[in-house]
C-alpha positions as CSV (number, residue, x, y, z in Angstrom):
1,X,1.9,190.1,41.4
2,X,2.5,186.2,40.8
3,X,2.8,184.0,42.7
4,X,5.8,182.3,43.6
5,X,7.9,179.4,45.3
6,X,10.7,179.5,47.7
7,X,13.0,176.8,48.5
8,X,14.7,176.9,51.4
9,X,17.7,174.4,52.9
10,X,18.8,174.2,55.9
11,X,22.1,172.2,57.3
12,X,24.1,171.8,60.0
13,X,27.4,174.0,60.0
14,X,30.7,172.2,58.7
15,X,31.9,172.2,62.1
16,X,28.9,171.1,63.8
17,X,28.3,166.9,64.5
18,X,25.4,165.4,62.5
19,X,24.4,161.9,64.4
20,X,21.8,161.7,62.0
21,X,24.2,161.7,58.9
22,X,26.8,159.6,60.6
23,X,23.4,157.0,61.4
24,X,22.5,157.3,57.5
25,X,26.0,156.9,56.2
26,X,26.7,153.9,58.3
27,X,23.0,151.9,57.3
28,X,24.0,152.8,53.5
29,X,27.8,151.3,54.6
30,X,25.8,148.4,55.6
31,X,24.0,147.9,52.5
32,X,26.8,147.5,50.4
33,X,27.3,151.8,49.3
34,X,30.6,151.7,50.8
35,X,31.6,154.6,48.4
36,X,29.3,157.0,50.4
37,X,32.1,158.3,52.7
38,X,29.8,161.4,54.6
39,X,26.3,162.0,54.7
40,X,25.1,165.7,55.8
41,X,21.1,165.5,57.2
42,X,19.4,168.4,56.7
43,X,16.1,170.3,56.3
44,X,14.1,171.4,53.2
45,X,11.2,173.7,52.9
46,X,9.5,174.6,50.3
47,X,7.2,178.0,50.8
48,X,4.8,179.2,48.8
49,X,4.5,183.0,48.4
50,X,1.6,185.6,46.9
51,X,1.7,188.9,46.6
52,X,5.3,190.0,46.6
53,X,8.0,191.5,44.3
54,X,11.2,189.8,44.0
55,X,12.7,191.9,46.6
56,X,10.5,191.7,49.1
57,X,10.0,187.8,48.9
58,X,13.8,187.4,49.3
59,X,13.8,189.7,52.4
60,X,10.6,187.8,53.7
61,X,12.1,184.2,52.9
62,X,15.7,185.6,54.5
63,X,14.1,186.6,57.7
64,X,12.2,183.5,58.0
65,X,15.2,181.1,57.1
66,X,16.9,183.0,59.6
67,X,14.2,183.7,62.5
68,X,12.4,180.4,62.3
69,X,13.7,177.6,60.1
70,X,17.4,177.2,60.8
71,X,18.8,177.6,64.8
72,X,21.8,180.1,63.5
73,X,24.1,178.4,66.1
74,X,24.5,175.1,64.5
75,X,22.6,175.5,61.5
76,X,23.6,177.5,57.9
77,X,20.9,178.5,55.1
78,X,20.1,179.0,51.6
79,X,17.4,179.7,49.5
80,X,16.2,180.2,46.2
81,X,13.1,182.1,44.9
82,X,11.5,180.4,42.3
83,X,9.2,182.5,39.7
């Protein structure tokens, strides 16, 4: 089986505070982008995966998104599998 690629983002939930966006959408305020009205931080993973069918490297990269990447309180996921 190929090998393949798995991307993986991670973000906090809507209705979760993001310090780290608010910090980043006031520097770019600062900087003359006053059009940039929110700014959402997040994660991004890329993972690379041999070995697998389709199938089973979405059920891998799900369990892992969910298990280890993102905290499932605050955070949401999404991935994509990448041939």
């Amino acid at each position: 089986m190929a090998a393949m690629k798995a991307h993986v983002w991670v973000m906090p939930k809507q209705t979760v505070l993001d310090p780290q966006g608010q910090t980043i959408q006031h520097a770019l305020a600062s900087l003359g982008f006053s059009a940039v009205r929110d700014v959402r931080h997040g994660k991004f993973f890329v993972l690379e995966l041999n070995g697998l069918s389709r199938e089973d490297a979405q059920k891998l990269v799900e369990r892992i998104a969910k298990d280890v990447l993102a905290n499932p309180v605050i955070e949401d996921f999404r991935f994509e599998i990448l041939d």
